[in-house]
N, C-alpha and C positions, 0 to 999 in steps of 0.2 A: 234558209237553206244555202249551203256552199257552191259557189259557182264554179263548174267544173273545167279544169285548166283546157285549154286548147291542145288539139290531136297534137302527138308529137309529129307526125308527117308531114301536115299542113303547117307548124310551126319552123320545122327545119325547111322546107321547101320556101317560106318565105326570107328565112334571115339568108338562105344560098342568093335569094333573087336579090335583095338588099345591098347583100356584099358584092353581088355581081355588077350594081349598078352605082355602088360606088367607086368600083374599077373604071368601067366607062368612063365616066365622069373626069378621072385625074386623067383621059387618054389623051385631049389635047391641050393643055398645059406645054406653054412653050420653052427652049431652052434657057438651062443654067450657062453658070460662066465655065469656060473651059479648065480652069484653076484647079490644079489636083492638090488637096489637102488632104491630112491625116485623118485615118478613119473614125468616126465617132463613137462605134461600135464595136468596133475589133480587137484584139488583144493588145494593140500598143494604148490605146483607149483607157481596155480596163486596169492594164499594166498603171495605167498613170492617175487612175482612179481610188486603187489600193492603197491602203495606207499601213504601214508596219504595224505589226503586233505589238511593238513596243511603241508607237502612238498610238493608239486607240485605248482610250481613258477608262480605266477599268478600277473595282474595289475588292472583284473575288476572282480567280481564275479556276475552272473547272477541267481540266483535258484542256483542248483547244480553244474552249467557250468564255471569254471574257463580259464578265458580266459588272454592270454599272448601277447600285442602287442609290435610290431616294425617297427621304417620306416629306411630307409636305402636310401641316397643321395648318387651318385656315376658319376665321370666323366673318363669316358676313350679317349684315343689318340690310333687312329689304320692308320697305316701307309697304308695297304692294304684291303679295304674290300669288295672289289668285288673278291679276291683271284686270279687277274690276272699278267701274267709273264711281259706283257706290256701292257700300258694304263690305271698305277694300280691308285685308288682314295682313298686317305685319308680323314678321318673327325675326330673330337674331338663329341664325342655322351655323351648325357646327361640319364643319366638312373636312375632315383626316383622309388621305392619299398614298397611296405605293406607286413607287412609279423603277420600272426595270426597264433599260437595254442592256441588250444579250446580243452580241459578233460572232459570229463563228467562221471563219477564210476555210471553207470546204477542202479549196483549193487555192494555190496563189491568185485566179480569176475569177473562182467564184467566190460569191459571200453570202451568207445567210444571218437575217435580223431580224431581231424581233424588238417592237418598243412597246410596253406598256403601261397604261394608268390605271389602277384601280382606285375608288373612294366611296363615300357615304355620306351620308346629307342627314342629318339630325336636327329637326325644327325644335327649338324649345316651347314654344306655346299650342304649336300644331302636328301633334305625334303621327298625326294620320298622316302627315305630308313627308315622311322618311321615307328614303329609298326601298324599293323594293328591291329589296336583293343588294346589289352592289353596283355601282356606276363606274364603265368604262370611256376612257376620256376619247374624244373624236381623236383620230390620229395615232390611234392603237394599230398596229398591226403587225406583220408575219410577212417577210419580202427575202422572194430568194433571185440574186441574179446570175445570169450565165452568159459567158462571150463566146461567139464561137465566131472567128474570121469576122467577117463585117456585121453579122447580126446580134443584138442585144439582146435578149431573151428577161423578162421580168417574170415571175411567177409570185403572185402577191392574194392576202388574205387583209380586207383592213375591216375592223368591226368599230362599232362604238354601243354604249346603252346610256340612253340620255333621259332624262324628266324631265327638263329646266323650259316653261313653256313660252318663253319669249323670244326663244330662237323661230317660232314659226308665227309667221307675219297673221295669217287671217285669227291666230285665238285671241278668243277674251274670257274672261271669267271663268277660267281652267286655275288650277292650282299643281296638280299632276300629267302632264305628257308623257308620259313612260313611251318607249321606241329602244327597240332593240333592232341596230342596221348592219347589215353584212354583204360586203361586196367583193367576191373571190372571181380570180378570173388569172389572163394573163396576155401582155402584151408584146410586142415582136417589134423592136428600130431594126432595119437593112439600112446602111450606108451605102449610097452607090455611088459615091463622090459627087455627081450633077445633080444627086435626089437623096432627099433623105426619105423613108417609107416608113410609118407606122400603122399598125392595125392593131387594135383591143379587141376583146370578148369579156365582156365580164356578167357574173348575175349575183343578181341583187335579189336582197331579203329583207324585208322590214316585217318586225312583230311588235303587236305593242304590247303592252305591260302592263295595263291596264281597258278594264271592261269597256271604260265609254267611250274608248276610239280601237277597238279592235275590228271594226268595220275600214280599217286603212292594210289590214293586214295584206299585203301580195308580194310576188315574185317578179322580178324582168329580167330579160335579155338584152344585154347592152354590145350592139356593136360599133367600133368607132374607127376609121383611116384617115390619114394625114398625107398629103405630101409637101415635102419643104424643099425653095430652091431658092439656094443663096444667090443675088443678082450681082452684088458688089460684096467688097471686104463688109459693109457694114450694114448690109439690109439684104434683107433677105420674105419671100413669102411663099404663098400656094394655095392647097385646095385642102378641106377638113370637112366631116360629114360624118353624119354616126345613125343608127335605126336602136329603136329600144320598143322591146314588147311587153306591156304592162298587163298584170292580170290579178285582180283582186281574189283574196279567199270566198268575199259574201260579194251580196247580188245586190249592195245599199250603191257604190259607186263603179262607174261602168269604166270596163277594158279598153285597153288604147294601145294604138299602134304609132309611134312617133317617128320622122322623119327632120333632118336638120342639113344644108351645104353652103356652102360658100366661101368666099377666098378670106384669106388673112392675108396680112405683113407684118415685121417684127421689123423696127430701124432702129440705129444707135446714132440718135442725133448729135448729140457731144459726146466728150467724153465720160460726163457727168449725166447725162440725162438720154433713158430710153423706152420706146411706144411701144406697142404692139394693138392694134386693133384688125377686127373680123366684123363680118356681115354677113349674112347670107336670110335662105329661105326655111319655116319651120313649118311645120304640118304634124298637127296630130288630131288623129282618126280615133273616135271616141263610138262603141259598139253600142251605143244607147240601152240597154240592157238593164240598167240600178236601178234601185229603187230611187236615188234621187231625183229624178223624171228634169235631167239636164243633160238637152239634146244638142250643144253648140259643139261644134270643133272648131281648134283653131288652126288658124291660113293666116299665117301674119311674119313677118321678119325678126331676125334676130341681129342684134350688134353690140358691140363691146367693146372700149377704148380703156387699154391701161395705160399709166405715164410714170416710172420711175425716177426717181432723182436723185443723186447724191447731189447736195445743197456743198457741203465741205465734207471733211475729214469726221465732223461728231454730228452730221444730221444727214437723213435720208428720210424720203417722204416719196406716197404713194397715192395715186390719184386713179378711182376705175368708177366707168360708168354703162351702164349698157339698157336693153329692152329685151326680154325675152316673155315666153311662156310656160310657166310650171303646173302639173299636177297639182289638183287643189286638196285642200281638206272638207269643203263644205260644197265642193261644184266639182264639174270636171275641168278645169284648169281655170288659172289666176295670171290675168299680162301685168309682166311688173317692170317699171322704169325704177331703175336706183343711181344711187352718187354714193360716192365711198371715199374717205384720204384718211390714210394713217402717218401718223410720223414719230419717230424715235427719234433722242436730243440725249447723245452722248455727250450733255456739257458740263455735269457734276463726277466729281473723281468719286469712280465705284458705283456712281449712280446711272439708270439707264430710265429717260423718263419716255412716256409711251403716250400718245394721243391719236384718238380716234372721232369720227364726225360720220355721218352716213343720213341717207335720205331715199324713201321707197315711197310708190306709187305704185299700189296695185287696182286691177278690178277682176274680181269675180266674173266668170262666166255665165252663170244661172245659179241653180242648184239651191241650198239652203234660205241663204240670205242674200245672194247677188249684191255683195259690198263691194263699196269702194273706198279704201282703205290707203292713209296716208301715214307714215311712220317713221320718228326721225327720235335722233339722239346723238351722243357720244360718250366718250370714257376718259378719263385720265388716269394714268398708275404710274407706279414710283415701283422702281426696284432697284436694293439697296444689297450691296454684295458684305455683308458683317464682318465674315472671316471666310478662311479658305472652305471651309464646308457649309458656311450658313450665309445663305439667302434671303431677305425680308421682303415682303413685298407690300403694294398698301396700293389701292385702287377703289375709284368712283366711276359710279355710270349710269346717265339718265337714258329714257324710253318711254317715249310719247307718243301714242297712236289717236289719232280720231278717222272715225266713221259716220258713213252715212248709214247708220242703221243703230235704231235707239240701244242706249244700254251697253255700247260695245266701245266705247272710248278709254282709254286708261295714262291714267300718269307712273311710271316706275322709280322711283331711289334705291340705289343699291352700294352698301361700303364694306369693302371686304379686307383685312388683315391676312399676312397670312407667311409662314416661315417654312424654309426647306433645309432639312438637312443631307448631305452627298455623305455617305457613308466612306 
């Protein structure tokens, strides 16, 4: 039976109390530097943010709507894809792509965009394992902005619809993840010169696509504020905090109410190389209610260190690490430490080679299997620019998980080809 969404009175009455308390919170934050600079927000901002009609790279123009296509043929070889330790199944999958950006300058200030991927996934050996439907690539979306004096105004739609089940840490021995996720809302910068202010609202949708995880199906309410105050020309920090109300369709995984605050900093240590890390306190309140009979909540911190770096002129590399707590799939939430570094090596004429490395530590909180769960890997890819409209690409990527919980360990190989044409 469907678990019936929360009163909306009692729902709106807590996210007023929420936002109200994250006002509190930025009240005593002490002063900025006196230094008046140009607004971030306001129309000399967006003025310098616009870019001519006649730059903005386009293949069709409709009215005012410059529009930019591409298709993208792609074959990959994956040694494991059902991410089983035994009885694991290989295929060679066929995956063809559309991919549209569409500008539209409403106004000289405003602008309206849309970027999207559409694709397909055709397994040759395992027909069962084709896309249902059509696959939306992460990073689709619908974003309109608007300046008005010092405030920035965002009005955004960004969707995706994924299968691919090695994006999420706790599966094993899945072959299909289907998720259809949607997160509409809209966010507000105020530039006050000594502060910068930002507040989100956004909500979120996730459905799945398949029968054996449509017990993940639910809604939230995501609220999020910022304040940012630059201390010197080159470092700057403040206070960031957000509440999200999570509530499942079915009665298998229990409702939650999440809370997150704490300060950050952003510095630019050289001129090549820059930080930003936060910390703070997370709290999530979990309604004990599912059927998964996992009564923990968590009370635990959250932190995250990035470090960029241009190395020279042809290499940039990226280093993030942190500790948080996510909603789980098998429990009510999963504490995961990771390590992450990418690096791109502009050192081949026309070529852009790409390197990734990454490292997770998760544990379960109760619930199905209470795993503890280690998962590490990397990628390397080549992309090779052919001619003015055609693109090659050529990419590997291993994916190694082990568990303390039998039967749930996997080895992944994955090599993928794959060509774009720019219309």
């Amino acid at each position: 039976m469907s678990k019936e969404s929360p009163p909306p009175n009692n729902l709106s009455f807590r996210m007023a109390l929420s936002l109200l308390s994250m006002l509190l919170l930025l009240a005593p934050i002490g002063r900025a530097q006196e230094a008046v600079r140009p607004s971030l927000a306001g129309e000399a901002a967006a003025e310098a943010r616009r870019q001519s009609p006649e730059e903005i790279p386009y293949n069709l123009i409709a009215g005012p709507v410059r529009f930019l296509f591409s298709v993208t043929g792609g074959i990959e070889y994956n040694d494991n894809i059902n991410l089983a330790e035994t009885n694991k199944q290989d295929d060679v999958i066929i995956r063809p792509q559309f991919n549209i950006d569409a500008i539209w300058p409403v106004t000289q200030l405003n602008t309206l965009k849309l970027d999207l991927g559409i694709g397909y996934a055709f397994y040759l050996d395992h027909p069962n394992a084709d896309t249902n439907g059509v696959l939306i690539q992460p990073g689709s979306q619908l974003s309109f902005d608007i300046f008005v004096q010092d405030f920035r105004i965002n009005l955004h739609d960004r969707f995706s619809l994924q299968q691919d089940p090695v994006d999420q840490l706790e599966l094993s021995n899945v072959v299909d993840y289907g998720r259809f996720e949607n997160t509409a809302g809209v966010s507000v910068l105020w530039d006050l010169n000594k502060a910068v202010l930002t507040f989100g609202y956004d909500h979120y949708n996730y459905i799945s696509t398949t029968d054996t995880f449509d017990y993940l199906d639910r809604n939230a309410e995501e609220l999020s504020f910022s304040a940012y105050f630059a201390f010197t020309s080159t470092t700057g920090g403040g206070i960031e905090s957000s509440a999200v109300y999570n509530y499942y369709d079915q009665d298998f995984l229990n409702d939650s109410v999440s809370y997150s605050v704490g300060p950050f900093v952003e510095t630019q240590l050289t001129n090549y190389l820059k930080l930003r890390a936060a910390a703070g306190y997370q709290l999530i309140d979990f309604d004990d209610g599912g059927f998964v009979q996992d009564g923990s909540d968590s009370n635990d911190f959250y932190a995250n260190v990035l470090l960029s770096h241009r190395i020279n002129a042809n290499i940039f590399q990226t280093l993030s690490a942190g500790h948080e707590s996510q909603l789980g799939v098998n429990s009510n939430f999963i504490a995961l430490n990771y390590v992450r570094h990418t690096a791109t090596w502009n050192i081949i004429n026309h070529t852009l080679l790409t390197t990734e490395l990454f490292y997770e530590d998760g544990d379960d909180s109760g619930g199905i299997f209470s795993e503890h769960i280690q998962r590490y890997g990397g990628a390397i890819a080549f992309g090779y620019q052919l001619t003015k409209h055609v693109t090659l690409g050529l990419r590997y990527q291993y994916t190694q998980k082990q568990s303390d919980q039998p039967d749930r360990d996997y080895k992944q190989n994955r090599v993928s080809l794959d060509g774009t044409y720019s219309f």
